[in-house]
C-alpha positions, -999 to 999 in steps of 0.1 A, spaced: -545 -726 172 -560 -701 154 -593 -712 168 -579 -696 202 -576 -663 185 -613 -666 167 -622 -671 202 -605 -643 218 -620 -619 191 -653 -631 192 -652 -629 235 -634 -591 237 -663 -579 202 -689 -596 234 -675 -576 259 -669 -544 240 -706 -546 229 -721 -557 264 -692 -532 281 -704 -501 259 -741 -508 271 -733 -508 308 -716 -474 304 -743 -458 280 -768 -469 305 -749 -456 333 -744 -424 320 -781 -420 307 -795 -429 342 -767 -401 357 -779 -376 332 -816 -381 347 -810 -383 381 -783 -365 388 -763 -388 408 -722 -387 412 -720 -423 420 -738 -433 387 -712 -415 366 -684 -429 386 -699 -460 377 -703 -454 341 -668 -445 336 -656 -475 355 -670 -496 332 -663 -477 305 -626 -483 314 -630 -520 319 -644 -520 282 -617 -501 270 -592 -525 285 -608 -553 264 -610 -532 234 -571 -518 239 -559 -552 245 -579 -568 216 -561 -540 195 -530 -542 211 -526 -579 203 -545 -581 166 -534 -548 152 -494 -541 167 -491 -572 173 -480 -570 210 -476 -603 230 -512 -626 240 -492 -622 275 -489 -584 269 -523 -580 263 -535 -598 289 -515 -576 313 -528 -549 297 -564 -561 301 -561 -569 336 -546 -535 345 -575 -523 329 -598 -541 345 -583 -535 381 -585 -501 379 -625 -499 362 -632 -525 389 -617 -500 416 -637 -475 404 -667 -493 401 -662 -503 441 -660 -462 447 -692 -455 429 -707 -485 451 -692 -464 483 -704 -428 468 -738 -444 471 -738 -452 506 -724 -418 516 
């Protein structure tokens, strides 16, 4: 199976690169304009990248469980999605 883990690297290096746009982008348009709910959206997808990247790691490097990694990904995600939905709120305010 070591197709599935070419795969997996080659999906999270995707995501990582795709991730770390979204948050530069964010940022850059906060730094412009000013506005709260662009940064909170920058760093919620700057934590969902960082889930990817930590759980790429995480499995690759100390090899930690595929099922440990994915947990660790998903709580990632969960919590850069939850911010993501605030900065989506801060903007109707």
């Amino acid at each position: 199976m070591i197709w599935v883990e070419t795969a997996i690297i080659v999906v999270k290096t995707v995501i990582l690169l795709l991730g770390s746009g979204i948050t530069y982008i964010a940022f850059r348009a906060y730094r412009n304009t000013g506005a709260p709910a662009l940064r909170v959206l920058g760093t919620g997808f700057g934590v969902i990248t960082f889930g990817a990247l930590l759980a790429g790691i995480a499995h690759q490097i100390l090899s930690v469980s595929l099922q440990m990694g994915i947990l660790i990904n998903s709580v990632l995600v969960a919590i850069g999605l939850a911010i993501v939905f605030y900065s989506l709120y801060l903007e109707r305010s």
